[in-house]
Every structure is written in structure tokens, then in C-alpha cells.
N, CA, C and O atoms as a CHARMM CRD file, in Angstrom:
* protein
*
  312
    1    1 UNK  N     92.14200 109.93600 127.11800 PROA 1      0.00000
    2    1 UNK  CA    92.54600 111.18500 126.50700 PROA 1      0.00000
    3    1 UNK  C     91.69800 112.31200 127.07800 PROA 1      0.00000
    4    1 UNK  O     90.48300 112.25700 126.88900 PROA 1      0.00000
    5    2 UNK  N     92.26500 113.41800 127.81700 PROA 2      0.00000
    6    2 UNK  CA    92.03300 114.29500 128.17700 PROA 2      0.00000
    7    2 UNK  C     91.50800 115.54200 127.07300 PROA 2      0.00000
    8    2 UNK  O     92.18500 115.94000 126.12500 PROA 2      0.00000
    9    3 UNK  N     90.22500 116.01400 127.42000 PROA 3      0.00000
   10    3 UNK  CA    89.50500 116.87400 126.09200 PROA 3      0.00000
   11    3 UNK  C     90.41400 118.84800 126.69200 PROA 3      0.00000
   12    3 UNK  O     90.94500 119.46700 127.61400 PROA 3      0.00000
   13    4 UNK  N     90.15700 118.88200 125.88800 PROA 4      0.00000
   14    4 UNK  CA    90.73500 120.26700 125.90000 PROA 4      0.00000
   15    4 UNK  C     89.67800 121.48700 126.78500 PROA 4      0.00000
   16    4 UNK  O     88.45700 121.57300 126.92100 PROA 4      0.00000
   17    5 UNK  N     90.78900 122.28600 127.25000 PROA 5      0.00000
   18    5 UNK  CA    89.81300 123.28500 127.95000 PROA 5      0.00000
   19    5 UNK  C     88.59000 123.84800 127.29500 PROA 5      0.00000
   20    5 UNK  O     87.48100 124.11500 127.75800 PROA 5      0.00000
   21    6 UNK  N     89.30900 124.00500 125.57200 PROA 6      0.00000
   22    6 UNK  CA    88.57000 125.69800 125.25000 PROA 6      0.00000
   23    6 UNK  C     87.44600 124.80200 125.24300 PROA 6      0.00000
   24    6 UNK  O     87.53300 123.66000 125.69400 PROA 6      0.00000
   25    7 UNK  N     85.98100 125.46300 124.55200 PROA 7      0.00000
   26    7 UNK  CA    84.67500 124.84900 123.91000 PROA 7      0.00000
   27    7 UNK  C     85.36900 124.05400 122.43600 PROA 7      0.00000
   28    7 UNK  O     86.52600 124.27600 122.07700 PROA 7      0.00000
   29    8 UNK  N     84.30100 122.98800 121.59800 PROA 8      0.00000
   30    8 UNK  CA    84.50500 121.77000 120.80900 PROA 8      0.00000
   31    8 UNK  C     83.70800 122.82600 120.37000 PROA 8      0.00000
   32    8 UNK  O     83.01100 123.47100 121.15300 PROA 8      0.00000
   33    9 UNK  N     83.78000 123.12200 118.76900 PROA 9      0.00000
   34    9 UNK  CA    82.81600 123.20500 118.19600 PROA 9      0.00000
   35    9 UNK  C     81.63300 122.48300 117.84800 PROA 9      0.00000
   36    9 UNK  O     81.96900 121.31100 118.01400 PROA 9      0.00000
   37   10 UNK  N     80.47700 122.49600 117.47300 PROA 10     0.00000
   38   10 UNK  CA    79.29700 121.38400 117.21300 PROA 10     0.00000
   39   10 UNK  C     79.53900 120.95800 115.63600 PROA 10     0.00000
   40   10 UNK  O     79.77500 121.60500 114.61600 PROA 10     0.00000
   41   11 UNK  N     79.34000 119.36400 115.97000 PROA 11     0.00000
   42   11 UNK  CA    79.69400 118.71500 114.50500 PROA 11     0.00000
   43   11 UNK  C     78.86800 119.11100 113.59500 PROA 11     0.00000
   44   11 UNK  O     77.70600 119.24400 113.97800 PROA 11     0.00000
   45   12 UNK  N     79.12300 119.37100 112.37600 PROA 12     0.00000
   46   12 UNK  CA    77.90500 119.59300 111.24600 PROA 12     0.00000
   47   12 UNK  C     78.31600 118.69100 110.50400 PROA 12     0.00000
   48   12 UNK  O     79.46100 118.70900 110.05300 PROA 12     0.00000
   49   13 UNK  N     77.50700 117.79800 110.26000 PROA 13     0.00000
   50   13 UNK  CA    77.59900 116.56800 109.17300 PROA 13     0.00000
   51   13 UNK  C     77.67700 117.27100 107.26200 PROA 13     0.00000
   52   13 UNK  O     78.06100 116.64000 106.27700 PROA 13     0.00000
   53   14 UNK  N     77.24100 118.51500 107.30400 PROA 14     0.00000
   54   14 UNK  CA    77.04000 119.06700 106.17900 PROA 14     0.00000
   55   14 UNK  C     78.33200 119.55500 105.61300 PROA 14     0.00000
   56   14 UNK  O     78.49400 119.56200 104.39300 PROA 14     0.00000
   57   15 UNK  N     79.32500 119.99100 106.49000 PROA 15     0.00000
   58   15 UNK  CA    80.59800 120.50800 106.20100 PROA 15     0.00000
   59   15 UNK  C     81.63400 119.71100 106.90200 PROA 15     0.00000
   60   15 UNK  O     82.44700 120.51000 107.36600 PROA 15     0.00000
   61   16 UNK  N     81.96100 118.51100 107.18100 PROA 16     0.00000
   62   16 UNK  CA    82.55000 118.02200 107.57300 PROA 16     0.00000
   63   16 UNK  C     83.31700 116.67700 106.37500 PROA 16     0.00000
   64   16 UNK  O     82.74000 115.67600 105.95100 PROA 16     0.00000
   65   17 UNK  N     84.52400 117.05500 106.13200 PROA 17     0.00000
   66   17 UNK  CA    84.83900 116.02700 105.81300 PROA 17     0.00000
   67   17 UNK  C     86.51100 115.65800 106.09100 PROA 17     0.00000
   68   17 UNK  O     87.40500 116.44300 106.40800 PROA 17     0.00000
   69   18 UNK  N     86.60400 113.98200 105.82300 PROA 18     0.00000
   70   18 UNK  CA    87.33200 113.37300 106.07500 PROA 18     0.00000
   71   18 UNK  C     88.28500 113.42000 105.83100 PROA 18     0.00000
   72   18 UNK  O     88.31400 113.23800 104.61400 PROA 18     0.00000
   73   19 UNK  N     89.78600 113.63600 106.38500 PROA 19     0.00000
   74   19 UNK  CA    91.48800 114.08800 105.21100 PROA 19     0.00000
   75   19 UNK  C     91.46900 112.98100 105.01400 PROA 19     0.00000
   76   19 UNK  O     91.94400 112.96900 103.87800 PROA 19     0.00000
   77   20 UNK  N     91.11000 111.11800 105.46200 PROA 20     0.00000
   78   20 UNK  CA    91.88400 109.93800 105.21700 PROA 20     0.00000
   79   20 UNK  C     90.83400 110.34800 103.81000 PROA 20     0.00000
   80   20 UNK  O     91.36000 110.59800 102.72600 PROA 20     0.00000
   81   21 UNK  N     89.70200 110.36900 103.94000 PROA 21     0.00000
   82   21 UNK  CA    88.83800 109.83100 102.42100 PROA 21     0.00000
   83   21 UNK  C     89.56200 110.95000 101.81400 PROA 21     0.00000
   84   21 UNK  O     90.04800 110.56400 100.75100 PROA 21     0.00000
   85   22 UNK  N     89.78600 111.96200 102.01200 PROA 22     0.00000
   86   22 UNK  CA    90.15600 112.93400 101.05500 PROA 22     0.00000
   87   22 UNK  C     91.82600 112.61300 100.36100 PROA 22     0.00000
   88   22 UNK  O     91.92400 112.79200  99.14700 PROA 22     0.00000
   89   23 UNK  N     92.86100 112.23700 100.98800 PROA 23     0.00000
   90   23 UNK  CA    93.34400 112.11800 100.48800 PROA 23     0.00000
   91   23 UNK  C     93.45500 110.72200  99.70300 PROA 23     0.00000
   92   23 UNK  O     94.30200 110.54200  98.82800 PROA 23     0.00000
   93   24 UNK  N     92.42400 109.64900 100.13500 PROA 24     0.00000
   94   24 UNK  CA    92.06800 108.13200  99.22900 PROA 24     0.00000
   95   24 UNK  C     91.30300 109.09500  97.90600 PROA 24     0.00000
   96   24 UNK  O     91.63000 108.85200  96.74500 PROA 24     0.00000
   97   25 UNK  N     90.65600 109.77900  98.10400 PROA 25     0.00000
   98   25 UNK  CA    90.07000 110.44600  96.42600 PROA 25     0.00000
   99   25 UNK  C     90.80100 111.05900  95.71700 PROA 25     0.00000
  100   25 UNK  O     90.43200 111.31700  94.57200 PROA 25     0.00000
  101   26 UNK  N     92.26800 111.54600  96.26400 PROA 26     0.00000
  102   26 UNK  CA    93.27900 112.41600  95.53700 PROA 26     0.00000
  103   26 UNK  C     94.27500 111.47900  95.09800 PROA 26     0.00000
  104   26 UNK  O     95.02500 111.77400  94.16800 PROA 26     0.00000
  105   27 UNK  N     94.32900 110.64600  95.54300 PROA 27     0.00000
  106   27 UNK  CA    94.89100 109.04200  94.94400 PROA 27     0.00000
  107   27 UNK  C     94.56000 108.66600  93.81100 PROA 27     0.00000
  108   27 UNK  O     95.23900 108.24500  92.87500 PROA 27     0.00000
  109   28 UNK  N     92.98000 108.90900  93.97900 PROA 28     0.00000
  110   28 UNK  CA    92.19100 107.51800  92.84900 PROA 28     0.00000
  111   28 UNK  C     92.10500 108.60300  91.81500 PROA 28     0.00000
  112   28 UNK  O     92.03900 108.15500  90.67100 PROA 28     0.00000
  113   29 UNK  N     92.09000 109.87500  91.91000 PROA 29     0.00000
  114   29 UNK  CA    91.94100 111.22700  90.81300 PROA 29     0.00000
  115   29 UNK  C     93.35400 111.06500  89.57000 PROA 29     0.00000
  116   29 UNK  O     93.43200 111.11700  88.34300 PROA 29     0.00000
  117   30 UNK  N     94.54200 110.80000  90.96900 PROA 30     0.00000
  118   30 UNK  CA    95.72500 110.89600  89.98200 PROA 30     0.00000
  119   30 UNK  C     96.00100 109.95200  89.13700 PROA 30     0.00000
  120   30 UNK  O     96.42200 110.03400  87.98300 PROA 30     0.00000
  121   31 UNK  N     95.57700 108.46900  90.18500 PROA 31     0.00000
  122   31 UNK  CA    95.53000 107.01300  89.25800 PROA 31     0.00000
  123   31 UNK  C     94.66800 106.89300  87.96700 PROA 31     0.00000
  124   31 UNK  O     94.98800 106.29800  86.93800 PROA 31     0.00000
  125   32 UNK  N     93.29700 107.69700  88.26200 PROA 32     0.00000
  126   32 UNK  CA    92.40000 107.65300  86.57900 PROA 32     0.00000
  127   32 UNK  C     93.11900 108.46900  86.06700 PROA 32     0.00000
  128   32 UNK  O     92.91600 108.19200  84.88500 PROA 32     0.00000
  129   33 UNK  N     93.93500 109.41600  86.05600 PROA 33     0.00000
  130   33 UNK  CA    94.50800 110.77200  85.04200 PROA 33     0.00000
  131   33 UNK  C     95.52100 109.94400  84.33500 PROA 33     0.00000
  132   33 UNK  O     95.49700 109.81800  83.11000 PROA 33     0.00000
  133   34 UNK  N     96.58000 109.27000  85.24000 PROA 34     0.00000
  134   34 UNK  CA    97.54300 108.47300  84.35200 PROA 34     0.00000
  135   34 UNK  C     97.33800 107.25500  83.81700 PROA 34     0.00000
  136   34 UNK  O     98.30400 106.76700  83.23100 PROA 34     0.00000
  137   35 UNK  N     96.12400 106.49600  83.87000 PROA 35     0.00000
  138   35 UNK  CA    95.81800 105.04900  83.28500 PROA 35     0.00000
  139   35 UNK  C     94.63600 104.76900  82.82000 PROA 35     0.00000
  140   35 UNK  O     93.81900 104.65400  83.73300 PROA 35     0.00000
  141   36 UNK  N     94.13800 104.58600  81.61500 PROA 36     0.00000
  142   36 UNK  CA    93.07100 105.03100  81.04000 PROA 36     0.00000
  143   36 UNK  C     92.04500 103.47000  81.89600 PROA 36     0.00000
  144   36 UNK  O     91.00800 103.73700  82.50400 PROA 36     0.00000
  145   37 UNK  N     92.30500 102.68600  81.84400 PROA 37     0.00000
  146   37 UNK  CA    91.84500 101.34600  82.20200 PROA 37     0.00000
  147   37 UNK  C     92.27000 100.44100  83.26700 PROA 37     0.00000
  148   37 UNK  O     93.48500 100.24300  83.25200 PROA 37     0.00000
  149   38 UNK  N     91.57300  99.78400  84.26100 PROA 38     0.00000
  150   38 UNK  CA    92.51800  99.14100  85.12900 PROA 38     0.00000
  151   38 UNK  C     93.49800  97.80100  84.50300 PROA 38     0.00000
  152   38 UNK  O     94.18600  97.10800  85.25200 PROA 38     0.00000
  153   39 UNK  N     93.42100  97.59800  83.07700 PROA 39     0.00000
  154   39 UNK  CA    94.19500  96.94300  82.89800 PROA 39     0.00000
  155   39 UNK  C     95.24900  97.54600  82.67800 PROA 39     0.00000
  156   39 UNK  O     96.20400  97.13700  83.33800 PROA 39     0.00000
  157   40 UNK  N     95.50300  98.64700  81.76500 PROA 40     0.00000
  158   40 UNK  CA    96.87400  99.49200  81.75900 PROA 40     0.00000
  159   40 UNK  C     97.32000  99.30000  83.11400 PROA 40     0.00000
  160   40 UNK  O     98.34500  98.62400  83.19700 PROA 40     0.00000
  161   41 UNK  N     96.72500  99.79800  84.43500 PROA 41     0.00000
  162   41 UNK  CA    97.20100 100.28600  85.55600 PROA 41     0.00000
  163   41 UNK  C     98.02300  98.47700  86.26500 PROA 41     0.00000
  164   41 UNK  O     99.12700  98.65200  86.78100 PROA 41     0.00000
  165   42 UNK  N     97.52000  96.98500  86.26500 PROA 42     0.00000
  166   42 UNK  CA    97.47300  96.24900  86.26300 PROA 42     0.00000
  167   42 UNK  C     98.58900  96.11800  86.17400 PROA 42     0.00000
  168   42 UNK  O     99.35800  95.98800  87.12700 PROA 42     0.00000
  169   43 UNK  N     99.09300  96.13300  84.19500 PROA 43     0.00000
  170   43 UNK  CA   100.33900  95.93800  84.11500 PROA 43     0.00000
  171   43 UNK  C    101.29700  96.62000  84.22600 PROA 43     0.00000
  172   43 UNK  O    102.39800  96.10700  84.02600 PROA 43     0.00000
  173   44 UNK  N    101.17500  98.20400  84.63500 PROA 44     0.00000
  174   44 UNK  CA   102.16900  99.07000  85.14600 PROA 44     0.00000
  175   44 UNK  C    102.67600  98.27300  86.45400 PROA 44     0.00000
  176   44 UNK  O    103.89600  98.17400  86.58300 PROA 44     0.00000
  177   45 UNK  N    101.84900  97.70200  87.42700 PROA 45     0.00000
  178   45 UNK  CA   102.24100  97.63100  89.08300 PROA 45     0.00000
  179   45 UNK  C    103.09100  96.04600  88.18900 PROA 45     0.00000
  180   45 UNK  O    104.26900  95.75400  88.39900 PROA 45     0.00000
  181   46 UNK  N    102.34600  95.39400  87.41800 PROA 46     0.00000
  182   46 UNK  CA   103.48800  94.24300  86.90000 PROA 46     0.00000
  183   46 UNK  C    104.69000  94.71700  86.93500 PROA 46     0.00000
  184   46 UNK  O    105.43500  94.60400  87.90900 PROA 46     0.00000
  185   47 UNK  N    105.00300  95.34600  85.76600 PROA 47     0.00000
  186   47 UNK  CA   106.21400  95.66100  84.94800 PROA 47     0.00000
  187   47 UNK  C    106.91000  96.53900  86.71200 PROA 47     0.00000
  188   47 UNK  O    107.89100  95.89800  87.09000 PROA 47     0.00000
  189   48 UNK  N    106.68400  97.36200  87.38100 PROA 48     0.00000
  190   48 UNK  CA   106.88300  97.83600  88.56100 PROA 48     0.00000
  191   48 UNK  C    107.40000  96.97700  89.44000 PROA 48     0.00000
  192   48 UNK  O    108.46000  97.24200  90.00600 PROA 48     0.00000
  193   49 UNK  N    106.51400  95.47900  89.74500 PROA 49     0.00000
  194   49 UNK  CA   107.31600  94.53900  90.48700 PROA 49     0.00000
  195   49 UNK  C    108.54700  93.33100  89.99400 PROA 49     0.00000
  196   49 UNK  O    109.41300  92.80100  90.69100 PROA 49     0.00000
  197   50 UNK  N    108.25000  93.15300  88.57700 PROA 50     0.00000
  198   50 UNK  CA   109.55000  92.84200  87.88500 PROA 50     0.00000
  199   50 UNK  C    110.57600  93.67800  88.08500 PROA 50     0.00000
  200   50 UNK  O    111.68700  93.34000  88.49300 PROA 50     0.00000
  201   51 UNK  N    110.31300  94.50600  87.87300 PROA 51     0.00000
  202   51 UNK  CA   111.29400  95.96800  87.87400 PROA 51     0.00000
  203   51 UNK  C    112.18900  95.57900  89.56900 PROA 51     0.00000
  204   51 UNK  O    113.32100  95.09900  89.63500 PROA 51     0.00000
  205   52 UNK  N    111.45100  95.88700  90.58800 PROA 52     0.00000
  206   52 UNK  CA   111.57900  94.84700  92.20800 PROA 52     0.00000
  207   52 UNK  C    112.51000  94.11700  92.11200 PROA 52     0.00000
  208   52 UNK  O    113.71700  94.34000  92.20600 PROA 52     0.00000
  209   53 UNK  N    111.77800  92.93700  91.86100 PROA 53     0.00000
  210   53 UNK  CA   112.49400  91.50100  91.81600 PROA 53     0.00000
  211   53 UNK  C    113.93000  92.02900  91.05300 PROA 53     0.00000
  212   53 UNK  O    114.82500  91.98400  91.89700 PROA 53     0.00000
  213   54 UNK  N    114.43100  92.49800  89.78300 PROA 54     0.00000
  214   54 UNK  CA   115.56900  92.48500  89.07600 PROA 54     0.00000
  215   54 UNK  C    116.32900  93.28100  90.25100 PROA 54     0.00000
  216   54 UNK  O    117.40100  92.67800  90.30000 PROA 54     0.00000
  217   55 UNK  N    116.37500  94.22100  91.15400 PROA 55     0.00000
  218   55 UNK  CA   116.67200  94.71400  91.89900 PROA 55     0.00000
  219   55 UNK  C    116.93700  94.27300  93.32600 PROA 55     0.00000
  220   55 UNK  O    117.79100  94.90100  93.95000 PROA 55     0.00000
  221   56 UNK  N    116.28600  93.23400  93.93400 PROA 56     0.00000
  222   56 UNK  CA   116.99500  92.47700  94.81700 PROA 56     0.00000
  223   56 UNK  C    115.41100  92.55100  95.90500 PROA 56     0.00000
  224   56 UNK  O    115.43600  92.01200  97.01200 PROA 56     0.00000
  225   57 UNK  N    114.28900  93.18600  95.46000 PROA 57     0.00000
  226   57 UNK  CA   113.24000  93.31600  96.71400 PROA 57     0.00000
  227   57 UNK  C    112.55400  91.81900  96.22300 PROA 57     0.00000
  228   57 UNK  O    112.24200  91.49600  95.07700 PROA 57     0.00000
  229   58 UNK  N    112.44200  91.10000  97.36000 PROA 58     0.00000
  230   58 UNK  CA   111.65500  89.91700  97.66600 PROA 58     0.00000
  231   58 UNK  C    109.77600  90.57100  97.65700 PROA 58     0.00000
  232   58 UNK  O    109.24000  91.56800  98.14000 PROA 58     0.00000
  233   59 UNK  N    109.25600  89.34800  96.81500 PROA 59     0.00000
  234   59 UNK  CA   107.33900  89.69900  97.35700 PROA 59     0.00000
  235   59 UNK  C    107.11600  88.24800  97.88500 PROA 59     0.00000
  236   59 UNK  O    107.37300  87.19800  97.29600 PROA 59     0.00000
  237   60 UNK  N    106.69600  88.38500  98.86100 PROA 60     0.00000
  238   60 UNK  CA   105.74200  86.89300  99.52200 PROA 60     0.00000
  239   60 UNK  C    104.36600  86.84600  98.50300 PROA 60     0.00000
  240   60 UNK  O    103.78300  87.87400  98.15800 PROA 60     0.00000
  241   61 UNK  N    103.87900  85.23300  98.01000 PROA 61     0.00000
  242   61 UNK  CA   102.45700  85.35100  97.28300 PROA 61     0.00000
  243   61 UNK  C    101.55500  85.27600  98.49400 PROA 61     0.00000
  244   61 UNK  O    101.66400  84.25100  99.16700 PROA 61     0.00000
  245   62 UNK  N    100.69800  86.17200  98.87800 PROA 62     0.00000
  246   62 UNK  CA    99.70300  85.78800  99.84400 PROA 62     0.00000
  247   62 UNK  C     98.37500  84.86200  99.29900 PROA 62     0.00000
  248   62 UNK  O     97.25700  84.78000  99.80800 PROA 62     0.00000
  249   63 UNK  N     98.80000  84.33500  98.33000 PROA 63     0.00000
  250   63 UNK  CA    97.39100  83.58200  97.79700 PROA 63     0.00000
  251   63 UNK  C     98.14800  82.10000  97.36500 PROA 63     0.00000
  252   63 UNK  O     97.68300  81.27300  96.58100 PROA 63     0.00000
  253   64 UNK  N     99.57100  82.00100  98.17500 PROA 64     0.00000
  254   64 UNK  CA   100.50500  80.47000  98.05800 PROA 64     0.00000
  255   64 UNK  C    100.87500  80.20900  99.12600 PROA 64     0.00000
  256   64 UNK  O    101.85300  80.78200  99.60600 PROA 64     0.00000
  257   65 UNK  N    100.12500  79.18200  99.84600 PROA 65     0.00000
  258   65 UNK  CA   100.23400  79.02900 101.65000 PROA 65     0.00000
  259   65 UNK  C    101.14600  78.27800 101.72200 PROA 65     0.00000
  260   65 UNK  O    101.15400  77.94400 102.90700 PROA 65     0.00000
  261   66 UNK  N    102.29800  77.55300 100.99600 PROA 66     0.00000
  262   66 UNK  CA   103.71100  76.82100 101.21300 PROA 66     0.00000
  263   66 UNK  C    104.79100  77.91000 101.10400 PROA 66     0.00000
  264   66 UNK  O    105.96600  77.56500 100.98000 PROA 66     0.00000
  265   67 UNK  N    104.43800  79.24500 101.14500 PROA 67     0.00000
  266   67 UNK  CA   104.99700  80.57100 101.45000 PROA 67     0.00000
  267   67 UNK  C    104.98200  81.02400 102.77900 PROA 67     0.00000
  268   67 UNK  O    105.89400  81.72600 103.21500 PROA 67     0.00000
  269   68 UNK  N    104.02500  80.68000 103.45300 PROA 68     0.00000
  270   68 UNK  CA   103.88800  81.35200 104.37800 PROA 68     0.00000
  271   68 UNK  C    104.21700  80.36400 106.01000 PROA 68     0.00000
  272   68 UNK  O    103.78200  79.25100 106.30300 PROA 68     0.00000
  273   69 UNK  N    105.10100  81.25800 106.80100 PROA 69     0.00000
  274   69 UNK  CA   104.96800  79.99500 108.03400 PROA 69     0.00000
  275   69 UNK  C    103.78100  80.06500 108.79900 PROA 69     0.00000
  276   69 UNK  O    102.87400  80.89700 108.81700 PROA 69     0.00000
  277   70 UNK  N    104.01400  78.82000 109.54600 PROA 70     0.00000
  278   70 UNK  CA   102.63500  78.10700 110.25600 PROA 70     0.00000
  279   70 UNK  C    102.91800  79.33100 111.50600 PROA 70     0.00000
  280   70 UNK  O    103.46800  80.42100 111.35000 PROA 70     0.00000
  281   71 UNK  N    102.40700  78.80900 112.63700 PROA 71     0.00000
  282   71 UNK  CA   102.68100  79.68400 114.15900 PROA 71     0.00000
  283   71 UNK  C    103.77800  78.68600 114.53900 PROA 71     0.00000
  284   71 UNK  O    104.91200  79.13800 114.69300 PROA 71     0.00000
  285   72 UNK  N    103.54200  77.26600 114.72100 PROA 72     0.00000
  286   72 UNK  CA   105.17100  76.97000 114.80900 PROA 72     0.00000
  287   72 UNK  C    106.00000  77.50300 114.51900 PROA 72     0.00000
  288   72 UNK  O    106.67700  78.25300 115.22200 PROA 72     0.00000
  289   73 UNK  N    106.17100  77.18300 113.17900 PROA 73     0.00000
  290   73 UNK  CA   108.25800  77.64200 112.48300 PROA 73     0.00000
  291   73 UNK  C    107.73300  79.05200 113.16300 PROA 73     0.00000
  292   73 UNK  O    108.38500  79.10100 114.20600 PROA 73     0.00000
  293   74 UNK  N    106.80100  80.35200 113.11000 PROA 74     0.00000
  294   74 UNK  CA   107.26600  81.46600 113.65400 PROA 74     0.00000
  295   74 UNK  C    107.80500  81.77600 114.90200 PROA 74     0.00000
  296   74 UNK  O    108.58000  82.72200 115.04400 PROA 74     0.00000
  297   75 UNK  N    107.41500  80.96900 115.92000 PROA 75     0.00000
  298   75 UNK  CA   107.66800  80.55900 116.99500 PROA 75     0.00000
  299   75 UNK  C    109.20800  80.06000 117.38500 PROA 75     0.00000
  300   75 UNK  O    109.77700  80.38200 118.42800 PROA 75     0.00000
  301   76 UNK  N    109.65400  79.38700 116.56000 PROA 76     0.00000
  302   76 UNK  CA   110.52200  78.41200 116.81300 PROA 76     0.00000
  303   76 UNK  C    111.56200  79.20900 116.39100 PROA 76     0.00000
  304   76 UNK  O    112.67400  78.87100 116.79800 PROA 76     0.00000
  305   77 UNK  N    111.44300  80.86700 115.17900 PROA 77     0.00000
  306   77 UNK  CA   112.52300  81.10100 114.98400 PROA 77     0.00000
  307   77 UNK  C    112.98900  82.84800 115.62200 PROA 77     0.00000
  308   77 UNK  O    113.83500  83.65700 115.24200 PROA 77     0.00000
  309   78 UNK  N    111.72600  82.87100 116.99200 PROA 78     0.00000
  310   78 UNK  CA   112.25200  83.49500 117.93200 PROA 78     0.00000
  311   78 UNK  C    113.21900  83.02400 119.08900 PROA 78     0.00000
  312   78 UNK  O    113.62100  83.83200 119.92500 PROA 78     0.00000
């Protein structure tokens, strides 16, 4: 990647911050405003993926390995 003509400004660690962290803190701001506890929040994403499933979206369990294929079968069903 080719740097740009003009001058880079000099980094200041003092005023510099991050949009990914910033917008991960504007996330977690809105998630504490609407759910007093992570268990409320818990069973919202429940009731959310029931909600899914009645609707026709499939979830893989990533913590049930007779779910998941080996590199064979992935292999085999290119």
C-alpha cells in the first residue's frame, strides 16, 4: 500500500481513539440500557432464537461435534 503524498500527521496516543472499540462501547451502552442483568439479556437472545427456528433459520451447536463435518465429508461434498 502506497502512503499518500500530503504529510501523516504525528500519532498522539492521548487523543486517539478507536471507531471498532468505539462503536463495541456503543453496543455494550445500548445492551446495559435495555437489560438490567445478563440473565434478562440471555433469555431475550433465547426467546430470539426460538423465535428463528419457528421461522425456518437453522443454528449449528458449536459445542455438539456429531454436528459438525470432519475435512472428509467437507471435501467429498465439493
Amino acid at each position: 500500500m502506497k502512503e499518500t503524498s500530503e504529510k501523516q500527521e504525528e500519532f498522539d496516543p492521548e487523543t486517539y481513539t478507536n471507531p471498532i472499540l468505539e462503536e463495541c462501547y456503543r453496543i455494550k451502552a445500548e445492551i446495559s440500557a435495555q437489560f438490567r442483568t445478563v440473565e434478562e439479556y440471555v433469555l431475550y437472545l433465547r426467546a430470539k432464537e426460538e423465535e428463528d427456528k419457528r421461522n425456518g433459520i437453522k443454528y449449528v451447536s458449536y459445542f455438539d461435534p456429531s454436528k459438525h463435518k470432519t475435512q472428509e465429508e467437507s471435501e467429498s461434498d465439493v
